[in-house]
C-alpha positions, 0 to 999 in steps of 0.5 A: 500500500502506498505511505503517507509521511504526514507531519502533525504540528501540535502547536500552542497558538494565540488568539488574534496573535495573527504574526506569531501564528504564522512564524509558529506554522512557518517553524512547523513547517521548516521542521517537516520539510527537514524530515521530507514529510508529504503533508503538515496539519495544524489545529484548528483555527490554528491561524486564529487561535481557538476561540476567538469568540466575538472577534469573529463579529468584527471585519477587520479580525476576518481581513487580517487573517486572510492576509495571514493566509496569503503570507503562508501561501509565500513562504517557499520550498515548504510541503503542503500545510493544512491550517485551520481559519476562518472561511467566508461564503464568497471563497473558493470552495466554500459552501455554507448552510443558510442560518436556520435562527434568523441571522440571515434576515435584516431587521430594521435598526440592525446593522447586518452582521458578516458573520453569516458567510463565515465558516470553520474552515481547513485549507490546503496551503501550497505555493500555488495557494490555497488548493483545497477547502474543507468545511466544519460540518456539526458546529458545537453548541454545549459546555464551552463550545458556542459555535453556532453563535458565530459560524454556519455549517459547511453542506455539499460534497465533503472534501477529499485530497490526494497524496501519493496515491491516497484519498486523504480525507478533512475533517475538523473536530465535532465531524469526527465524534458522530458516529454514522456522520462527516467520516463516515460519509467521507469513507463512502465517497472515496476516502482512505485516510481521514485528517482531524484538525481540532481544538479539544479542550483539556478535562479528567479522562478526556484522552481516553475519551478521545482515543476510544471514540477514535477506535470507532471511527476507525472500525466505522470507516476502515480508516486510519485517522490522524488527529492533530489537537490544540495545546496551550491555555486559552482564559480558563481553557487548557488544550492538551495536545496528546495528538494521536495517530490510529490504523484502520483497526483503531490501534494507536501507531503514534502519539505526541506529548502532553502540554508541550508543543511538538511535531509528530510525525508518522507514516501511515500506510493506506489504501491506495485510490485515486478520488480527490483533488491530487497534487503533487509532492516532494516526499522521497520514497527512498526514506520511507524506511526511515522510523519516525513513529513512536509514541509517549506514553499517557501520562497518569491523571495525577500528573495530567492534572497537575501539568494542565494548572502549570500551563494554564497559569503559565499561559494565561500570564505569559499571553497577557503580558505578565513578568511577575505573579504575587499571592498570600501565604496562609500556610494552608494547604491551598496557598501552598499549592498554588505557590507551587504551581506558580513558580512551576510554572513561571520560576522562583524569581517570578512569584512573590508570597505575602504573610498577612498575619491578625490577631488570629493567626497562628504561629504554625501557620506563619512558620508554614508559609514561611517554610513554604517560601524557603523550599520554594526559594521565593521572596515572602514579605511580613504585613500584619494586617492588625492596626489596619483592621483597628482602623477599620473598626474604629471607622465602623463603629459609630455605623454599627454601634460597636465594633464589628463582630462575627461574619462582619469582622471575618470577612473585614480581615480578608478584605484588607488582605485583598487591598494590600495585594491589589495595592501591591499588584497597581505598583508593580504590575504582578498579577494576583493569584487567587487560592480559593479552590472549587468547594469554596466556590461551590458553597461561597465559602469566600469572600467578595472583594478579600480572598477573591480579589485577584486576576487569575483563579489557578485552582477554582476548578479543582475540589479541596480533596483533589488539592491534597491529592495534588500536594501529595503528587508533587513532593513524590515527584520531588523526592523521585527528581531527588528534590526536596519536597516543596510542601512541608507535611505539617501543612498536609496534617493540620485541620484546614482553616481560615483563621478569622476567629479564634480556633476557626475551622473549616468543619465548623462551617461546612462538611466534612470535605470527604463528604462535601465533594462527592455531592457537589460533584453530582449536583455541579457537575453532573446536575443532580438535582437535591431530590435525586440525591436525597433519593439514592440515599444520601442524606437529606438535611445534608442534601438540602444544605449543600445544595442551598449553599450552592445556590445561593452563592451563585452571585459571588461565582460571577464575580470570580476572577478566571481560572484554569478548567480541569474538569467536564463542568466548570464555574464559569464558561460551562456551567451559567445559572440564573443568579435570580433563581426561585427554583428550590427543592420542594422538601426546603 
């Protein structure tokens, strides 16, 4: 059968970054070339990066990056590159569905919108420009995909190249997931070998997910699939990569690495045929011998966990311009953490901690930060926060006819804790890492404008059980790099609390965290809803605590900075409920 030597550029790309796009695809392809591979295939919306969102609405955004494909289609003696962009009606090639929500109709006082030509394209780039177009056929419209918003699904004849003799057939993400859809339809037409550009965000067991779907289109087609992904962060997304290569038995030949750019490249073999618009490569057959397929080993979820909230934080901050990052330093275990991943992430010399002691801090706690800063090898800097907090009070006083007691004076000391930092952030511009993790968010256990003040969230999506875990994860990864462990146990072995008043502990206001987690999983991710788990026998007053809590706190969650997604349902861009909400269990 004849071979194919395709080159899959797993590439971190930036939104509207159209100059660092083309270099990092212009880079890709110098690196195929070198390798004398027949074809590059880049992610999707790889020229744009992924999701552009409401860029796609203004018309100097689609301009630029058809200028931005034109400088591709220069760029000589390189091999044929498929790159993911945004396509218009008026293209060569290019044939879209009528809107079917009422885009396409003018309504007085609207100005008309170009968004109703615009598709999710894949284009087949040589010097001889664009010589193919493939069009996104199944637009998703669910958890952080909004697709239908800004694009109108491509109709007609799918499109099919070919190379070497093989019926090489686009397709760009959601085509791949149905099963009797866009890839079964290009095997029937002729295809031998099916190419996947997508843009795949990361969560829990989603390369498995991914790798089992595609044994099924590869049983379903008799086709081997190549499947370039994404990676990189994006806000609170985080693309993976783990680009993956199956044979026609869905058996995986090749996979790439984990959060890391990188070029797979593979030679697939594949049924020979001559459907598809053909041109011409530079690919030696006399190389075909030589081995360029191997593949990594996943990594264990622990560790693909970890590494998404390194890249996501390292990402967010490098993309945004950021140098530097400061956080408190409680000495609990979700500060320690996120310093952790911080200096993973940027280095020891870009993350500042701060203590922050009151009346009520413990000289444990502060000794744990500053244990924490010594192994982490960051500066920490001492602001005891009690004559602002007497400042504070005194000034209430009057208005409150005493000084501020319970709720009121906890939630005072964690508001001047967030105007130091702030206050700090203005004058050197670091950014503020915040340190609330997903349970908090989850029940609003924080407070408005003081442990929530910050510009990135690094573990907003990870449950207070899962921190522990990741704690634990890194000072083993430490001691087998023959590192000492970053986080001091006593930080791992001590009752979590916020110190607001005198011997405060978590427990005190919330449940257990063991039994705390399992139902804000239902209920958050999974929405369960309080009846249905007080049906499958959980408890009933608990249930309808929980729940409540959740519910309540949703006007604080709108008003959380971003932070990186690690699972399927996240606060934030896949999860939005109503904050003015009257629907409440009927056993409330």
């Amino acid at each position: 059968m004849p071979v194919i030597r395709l080159a899959l550029a797993q590439m971190n790309a930036v939104v509207g970054g159209f100059t660092q796009n083309v270099e990092t695809i212009s880079r890709f392809r110098t690196q195929a070339a070198g390798v004398q591979a027949d074809l590059v295939l880049t992610p999707e919306l790889s020229l744009t990066g992924y999701p552009p969102e409401d860029l796609l609405l203004k018309e100097g955004f689609n301009d630029a990056t058809k200028q931005s494909l034109i400088e591709i289609a220069n760029q000589k003696n390189m091999p044929p590159v498929l790159v993911g962009t945004v396509v218009g009606q008026g293209d060569p090639g290019v044939a879209l569905a009528p809107s079917t929500d009422g885009r396409d109709v003018a309504r007085p006082g609207f100005q008309e919108s170009s968004r109703k030509h615009i598709g999710n394209g894949l284009v087949c780039v040589t010097e001889n420009g664009v010589v193919a177009t493939a069009t996104k056929r199944l637009l998703p419209n669910y958890d952080v995909f909004d697709e239908l918003r800004y694009f109108h699904p491509g109709v007609g004849e799918h499109t099919i190249i070919n190379v070497n003799g093989i019926a090489v057939g686009l397709l760009i993400c959601e085509d791949i997931w149905t099963a009797n859809g866009p890839a079964l339809e290009l095997a029937k037409q002729g295809a031998t070998l099916l190419l996947v550009s997508n843009a795949s965000p990361y969560a829990r067991g989603r390369r498995e997910e991914r790798e089992a779907m595609l044994r099924e289109r590869a049983l379903e087609t008799k086709c081997p699939i190549a499947f370039v992904n994404l990676v990189g962060g994006q806000d609170e997304l985080v693309f993976d990569g783990q680009s993956v290569v199956v044979n026609a038995s869905g058996e995986v030949i090749a996979r790439a690495c984990a959060f890391s750019e990188e070029l797979l490249v593979v030679d697939v073999e594949a049924a020979e045929s001559t459907v598809g618009t053909k041109f011409i490569t530079s690919y030696d057959s006399s190389k075909k011998s030589m081995n360029v397929n191997y593949t990594i080993e996943p990594l264990a979820e622990i560790e693909e966990i970890y590494d998404a909230l390194v890249m996501g934080t390292r990402d967010y901050l490098r993309k945004n311009g950021f140098k530097t990052a400061i956080l408190g330093l409680s000495g609990g275990v979700d500060s320690s953490l996120v310093a952790t991943i911080a200096v993973d992430a940027v280095g020891s010399s870009s993350v500042r901690g701060f203590t922050m002691p009151s009346r009520y801090s413990s000289d444990h706690s502060i000794g744990d930060a500053e244990e924490l800063a010594r192994r982490l090898d960051i500066d920490i800097t001492t602001l005891p926060i009690e004559s602002a907090h007497q400042a504070f009070s005194g000034t209430l006083f009057d208005v409150l006819l005493g000084d501020p007691v319970g709720l009121t004076d906890e939630n005072l000391q964690s508001r001047i804790r967030g105007v130091l930092l702030m206050a700090i952030s203005n004058a050197t511009g670091a950014i503020v890492l915040t340190t609330g993790n997903k349970s908090e968010m989850a029940t609003g256990y924080s407070t408005l404008y003081g442990d929530s003040a910050g510009g990135f969230a690094v573990i907003k999506d990870v449950p207070k059980t899962l921190v522990y875990e990741l704690c634990r994860y890194r000072n083993e990864k430490a001691v087998q790099d023959g590192d000492p462990e970053p986080i001091p146990v006593t930080v791992l072995t001590k009752a979590p609390s916020a110190e607001l008043r005198p011997d405060q502990r978590d427990d005190q206001s919330l449940p257990a965290y063991e039994e705390l987690d399992p139902l804000l999983e239902l209920y958050v991710e999974e929405d369960v809803t309080a009846e249905q788990l007080i049906a499958r026998g959980h408890d009933e007053a608990l249930v309808l605590r929980i729940t409540r809590l959740v519910d309540l706190s949703e006007y604080k969650r709108r008003q959380m900075p971003p932070g990186v997604r690690i699972s399927k349902k996240a606060f934030g861009r896949d999860r939005r409920m109503p904050i003015t909400n009257a629907f409440r269990p009927e056993k409330m």
